[in-house]
N, C-alpha and C positions, 0 to 999 in steps of 0.2 A: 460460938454459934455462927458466927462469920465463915469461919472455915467451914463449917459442915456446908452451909449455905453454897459456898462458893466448890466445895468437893463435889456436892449435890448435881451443881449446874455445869460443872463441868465434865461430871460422867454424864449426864444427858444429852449434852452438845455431842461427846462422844456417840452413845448410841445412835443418835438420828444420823450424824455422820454414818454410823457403820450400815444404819438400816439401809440409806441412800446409798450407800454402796454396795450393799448387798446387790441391791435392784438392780442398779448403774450393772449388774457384772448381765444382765439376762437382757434380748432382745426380741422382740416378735417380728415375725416374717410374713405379712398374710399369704394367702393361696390368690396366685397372678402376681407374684412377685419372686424376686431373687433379690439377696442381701449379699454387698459388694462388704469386704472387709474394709476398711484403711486404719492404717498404724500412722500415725504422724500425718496424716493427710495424705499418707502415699497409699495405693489400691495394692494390695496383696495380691497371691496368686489364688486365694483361696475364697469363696464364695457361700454362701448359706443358701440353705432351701429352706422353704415355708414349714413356717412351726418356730416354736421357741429353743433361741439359741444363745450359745454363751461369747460375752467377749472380755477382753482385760479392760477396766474401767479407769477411765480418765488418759487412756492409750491408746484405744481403739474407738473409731466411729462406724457406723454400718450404714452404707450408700442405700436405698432400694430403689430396686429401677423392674418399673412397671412392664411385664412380659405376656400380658394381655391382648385382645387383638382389637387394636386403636384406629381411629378412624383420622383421615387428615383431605379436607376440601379447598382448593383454591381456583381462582380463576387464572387463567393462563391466555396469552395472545403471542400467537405466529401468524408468519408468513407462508403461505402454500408456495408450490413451483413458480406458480404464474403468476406469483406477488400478488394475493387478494389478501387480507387480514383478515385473520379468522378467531372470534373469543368462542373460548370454553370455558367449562366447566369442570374440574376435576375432583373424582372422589375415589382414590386410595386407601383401603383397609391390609394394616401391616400388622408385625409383631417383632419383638425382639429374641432373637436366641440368648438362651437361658446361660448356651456354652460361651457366646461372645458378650456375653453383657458388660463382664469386666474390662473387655480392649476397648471396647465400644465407648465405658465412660471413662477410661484412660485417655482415649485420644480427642474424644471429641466432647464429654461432660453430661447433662443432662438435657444440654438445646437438643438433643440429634434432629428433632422433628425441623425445627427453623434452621438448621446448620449443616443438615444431610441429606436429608429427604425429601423438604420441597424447593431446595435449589436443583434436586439429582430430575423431581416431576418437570418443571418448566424446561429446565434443557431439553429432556426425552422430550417434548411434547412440541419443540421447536423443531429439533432435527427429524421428528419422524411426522410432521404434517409439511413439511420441506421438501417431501419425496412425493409429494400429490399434488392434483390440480385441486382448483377449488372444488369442481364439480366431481371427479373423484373421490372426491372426501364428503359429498353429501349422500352417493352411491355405494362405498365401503367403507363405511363406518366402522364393521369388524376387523376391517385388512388394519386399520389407522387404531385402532385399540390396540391391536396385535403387536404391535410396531411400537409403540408406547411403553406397554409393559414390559416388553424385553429389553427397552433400551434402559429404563431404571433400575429390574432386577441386575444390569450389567454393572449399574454404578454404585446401587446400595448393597450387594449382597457382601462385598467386601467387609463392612460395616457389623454384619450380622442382622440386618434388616432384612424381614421378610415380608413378601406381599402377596399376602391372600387373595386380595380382591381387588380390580381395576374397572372404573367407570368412567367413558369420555359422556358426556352429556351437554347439550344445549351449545351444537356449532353454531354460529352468528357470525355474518359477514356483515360487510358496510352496507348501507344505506342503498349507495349506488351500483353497488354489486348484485344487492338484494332486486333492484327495479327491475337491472335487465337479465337476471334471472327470468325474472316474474314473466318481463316482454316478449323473451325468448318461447319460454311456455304457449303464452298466446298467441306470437306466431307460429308455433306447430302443429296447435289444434286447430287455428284455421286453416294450415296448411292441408293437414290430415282432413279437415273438413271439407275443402273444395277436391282432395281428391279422392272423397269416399260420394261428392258428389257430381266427378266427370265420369268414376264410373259407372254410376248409377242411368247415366244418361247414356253412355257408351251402349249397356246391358238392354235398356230400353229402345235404343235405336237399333241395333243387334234381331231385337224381337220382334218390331213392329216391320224389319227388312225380311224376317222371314213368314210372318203373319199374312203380307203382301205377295209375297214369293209363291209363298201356296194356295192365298188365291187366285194369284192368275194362272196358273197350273191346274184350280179348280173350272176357271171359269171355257167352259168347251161352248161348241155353236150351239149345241143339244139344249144346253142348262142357261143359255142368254134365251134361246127361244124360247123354253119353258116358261121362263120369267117374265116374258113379255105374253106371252098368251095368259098366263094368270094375272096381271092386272089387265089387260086389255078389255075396254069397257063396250064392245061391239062395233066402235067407228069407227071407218078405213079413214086413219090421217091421212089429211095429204098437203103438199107442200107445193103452190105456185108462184112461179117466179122464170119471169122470161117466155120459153117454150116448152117448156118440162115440169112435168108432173108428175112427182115422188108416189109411186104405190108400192106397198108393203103387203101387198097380195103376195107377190113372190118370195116373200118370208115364209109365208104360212102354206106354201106348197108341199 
C-alpha cells in the first residue's frame, strides 16, 4: 500500500513537473513589444514578435522591451552666449526600433531612458541654447527647439532611439535678468511714448504754421476794411494826444 502510495505521488510530482514544463516551453509577446531571446543570459541574434512564441525551457529567457511611443520629461538648466541661466522644461516623445532593440539591451540594458536618452537631452539642450543670447532665445524659440532635436537625434539614433516629438516649454531666467528685462520694456514704451508724442507736437505746430500762413495771405486791405465797417458802431474814433488827431475817415474813402 506504501508503494502504490508513494508510486502514486510520484508520478504526480512527475506530471505537474511536465504540465509546468510544457508551459515553461510558450511565451506571450503583447502588441508594442518585441521579445529579445537570451540563452544563458546571453541576448541571441534572434528576436520574437508579438503573439505566442516558443522557447527551450529552463535555457532560455525572453527579455521584452517596450517599442511603443514613450514619453520622457525633465527639467534642464544652461547657460545662453551671454551667460544668463536659463531653466526649462523638456518633453521628448520617443520609441525604440523593433530592428535595434537587441543591440540596444546588449549594450546598454533596460535603463536606456536614464542611461541614454536623458543624459543625450540635457547635453543637446546645453550646447544648443549656448549658441543664443538670452533675448534670442525668448524671440526664437523654434530656431532653439530646432537645434535641440537634432543635436539628440545625432546622439541617440545610434542607439536605435527614436524621437517622434520635441517640446522646449517654460524658458525662465533669474530673477534679476527677469527685472531688467521688465525695465528694459518700460523704458521703450516710454521711449516710443515720448516720441509718438514730439511728433505729435511736430504735426501740430506744422499745421497751425500753415493755418497762419494762409491767413495772412488771406487777410488783403479790402477784407481788414470789410471787417472793420461791419462791426463799426457809427463813431468816428479818435485818438488825442499832443497835436494830432487820428481820423479813420481816410479809411473809409
Amino acid at each position: 500500500m506504501d508503494k502504490k502510495i508513494r508510486k502514486i505521488l510520484i508520478l504526480g510530482a512527475l506530471a505537474i513537473f511536465g504540465i509546468i514544463l510544457l508551459f515553461s516551453c510558450f511565451t506571450t509577446v503583447k502588441s508594442g513589444e518585441v521579445g529579445l531571446r537570451m540563452r544563458f543570459g546571453k541576448i541571441t541574434d534572434t528576436s520574437m514578435s508579438e503573439g505566442v512564441n516558443l522557447k527551450i525551457p529552463l535555457v532560455e529567457k525572453i527579455a521584452k522591451i517596450n517599442i511603443k511611443v514613450q514619453k520622457s520629461e525633465l527639467n534642464s538648466e544652461a547657460s545662453t552666449k551671454d551667460l544668463q541661466i536659463v531653466n526649462t522644461t523638456v518633453a521628448v516623445n520617443y520609441r525604440i526600433s523593433a530592428e535595434s532593440a537587441s543591440t540596444l539591451y546588449r549594450e546598454v540594458g533596460d535603463t536606456y531612458e536614464e542611461t541614454v536618452l536623458q543624459p543625450a537631452i540635457k547635453e543637446s539642450i546645453k550646447s544648443a541654447i549656448a549658441q543664443y543670447n538670452a533675448e534670442e532665445i525668448t524671440v526664437n524659440r523654434t530656431a532653439v527647439s530646432l537645434s535641440c532635436l537634432k543635436a539628440i537625434q545625432d546622439k541617440v539614433q545610434k542607439y536605435g532611439i527614436i524621437i517622434e516629438d520635441f517640446n522646449l516649454t517654460d524658458f525662465n531666467f533669474t530673477e534679476e535678468y527677469t527685472k531688467a528685462i521688465e525695465a528694459k520694456q518700460v523704458a521703450e514704451q516710454n521711449l516710443e511714448k515720448s516720441k509718438l508724442e514730439a511728433e505729435k507736437k511736430i504735426v501740430d505746430a506744422e499745421a497751425t504754421k500753415k493755418a497762419n500762413d494762409l491767413l495772412q495771405k488771406s487777410l488783403t486791405k479790402e477784407l481788414i476794411m470789410k471787417e472793420f465797417i461791419d462791426k463799426w458802431d457809427g463813431v468816428m474814433p479818435k485818438v488825442t494826444g499832443s497835436d494830432n488827431i487820428f481820423d479813420i475817415s481816410s479809411l473809409i474813402q
